[in-house]
N, C-alpha and C positions, 0 to 999 in steps of 0.2 A: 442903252441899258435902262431897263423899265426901272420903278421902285422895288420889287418885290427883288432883283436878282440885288439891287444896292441893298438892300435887306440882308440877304443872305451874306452876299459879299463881307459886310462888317461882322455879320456872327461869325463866319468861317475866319475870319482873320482873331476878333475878340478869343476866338479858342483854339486857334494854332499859336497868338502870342501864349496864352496859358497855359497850354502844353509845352513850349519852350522854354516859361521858367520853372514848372517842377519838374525838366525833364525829359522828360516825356519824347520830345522833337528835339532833333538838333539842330544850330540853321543852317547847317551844311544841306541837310535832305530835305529840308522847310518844300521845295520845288515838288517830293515825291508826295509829301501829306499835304499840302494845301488844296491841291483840284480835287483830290479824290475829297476832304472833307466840306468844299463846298459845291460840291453836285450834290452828295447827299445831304447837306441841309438845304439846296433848290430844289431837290427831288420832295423833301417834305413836307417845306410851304406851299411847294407849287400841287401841293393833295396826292401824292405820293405818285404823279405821271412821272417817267423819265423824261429829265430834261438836260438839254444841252444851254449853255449860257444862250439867251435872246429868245429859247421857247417858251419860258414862265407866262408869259403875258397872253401865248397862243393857250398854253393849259389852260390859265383861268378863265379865258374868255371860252373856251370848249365847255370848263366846268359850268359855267352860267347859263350856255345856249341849253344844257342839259337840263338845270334846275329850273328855266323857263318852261319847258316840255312838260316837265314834274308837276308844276304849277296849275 
């Protein structure tokens, strides 16, 4: 696991517990809202590619090889 998905990992977790306590999540379903809210916050850091856990690190490095071209 790169930095950038341990990144996401803690935000997705930091705000499925938040949602938990106003509410929001119960921990019964915690398992139905957690993946889905942390792919979308690895789809966002990772500059909005779909990703699957372990792809982040292939995005960024795609998004660089790009902005090398750009350069």
């Amino acid at each position: 696991m790169d930095s950038l998905e341990k990144q996401a990992l803690q935000v997705a977790k930091e705000i499925v517990v938040k949602f938990i306590e106003v509410g929001r999540i119960s921990p019964a379903n915690f398992s139905e809202h957690f993946s889905e809210i942390y792919g979308e916050i690895l789809t966002t850091v990772a500059g909005g590619a779909v990703c699957a856990p372990g792809a982040a690190a292939k995005s960024a490095e795609a998004a660089a090889k790009k902005k090398d071209k750009v350069d």
